[in-house]
C-alpha positions, 0 to 999 in steps of 0.5 A, spaced: 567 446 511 560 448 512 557 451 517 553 447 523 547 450 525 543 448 531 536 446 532 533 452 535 537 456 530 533 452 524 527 452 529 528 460 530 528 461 522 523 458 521 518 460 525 519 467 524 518 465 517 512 461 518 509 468 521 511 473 517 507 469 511 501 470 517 501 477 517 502 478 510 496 474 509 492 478 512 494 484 510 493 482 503 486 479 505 484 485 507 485 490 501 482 485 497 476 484 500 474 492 499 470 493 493 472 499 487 470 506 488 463 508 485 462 511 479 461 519 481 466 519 487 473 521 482 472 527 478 477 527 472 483 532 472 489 534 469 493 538 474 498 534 478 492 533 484 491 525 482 489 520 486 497 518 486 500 525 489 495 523 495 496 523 502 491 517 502 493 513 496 497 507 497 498 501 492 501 493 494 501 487 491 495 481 492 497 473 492 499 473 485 503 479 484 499 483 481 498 491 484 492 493 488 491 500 488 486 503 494 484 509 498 484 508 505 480 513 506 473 511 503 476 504 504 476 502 497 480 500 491 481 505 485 480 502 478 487 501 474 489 508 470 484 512 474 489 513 479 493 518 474 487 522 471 482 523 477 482 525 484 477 525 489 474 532 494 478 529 500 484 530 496 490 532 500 498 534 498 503 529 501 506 531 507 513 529 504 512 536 499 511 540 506 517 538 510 522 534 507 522 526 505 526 525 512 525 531 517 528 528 523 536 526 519 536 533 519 
């Protein structure tokens, strides 16, 4: 037996998935239309006080899969592997390492 879906249901799955696409895409469009850092904001390091370990870092993925790593601080994109080695003067710890992953579970 299969099972009968009626019309408001289909109408309702589809457009929410028409809009979730629309939001997506304008998430995507912003990033992607910042530019990379200058040369001179990051300064190389080798301690753990990366871009990566930053309160500001944040990473998704563009249209075509591919990872776009950014600072929304200075609003712009980190050129790929700059992220492990260099940090920028505004760096600050993640707050996960202050007060736990899920503070309010406890």
């Amino acid at each position: 037996m299969g099972i009968c879906r009626s019309a408001t249901y289909w109408y309702w799955t589809m457009s929410t998935t028409r809009s979730e696409e629309a939001y997506t895409d304008q998430i995507f469009d912003q990033e992607e239309e910042w530019q990379f850092l200058e040369k001179g904001i990051l300064k190389k390091t080798c301690s753990a006080r990366v871009c990566m370990t930053c309160q500001h870092f944040n990473y998704s993925s563009d249209k075509h899969c591919r990872t776009i790593l950014s600072c929304h601080v200075h609003r712009r994109l980190i050129p790929h592997g700059d992220h492990l080695i260099s940090r920028c003067h505004l760096w600050i710890q993640q707050r996960e390492s202050e007060i736990g992953w899920c503070p309010e579970v406890a």
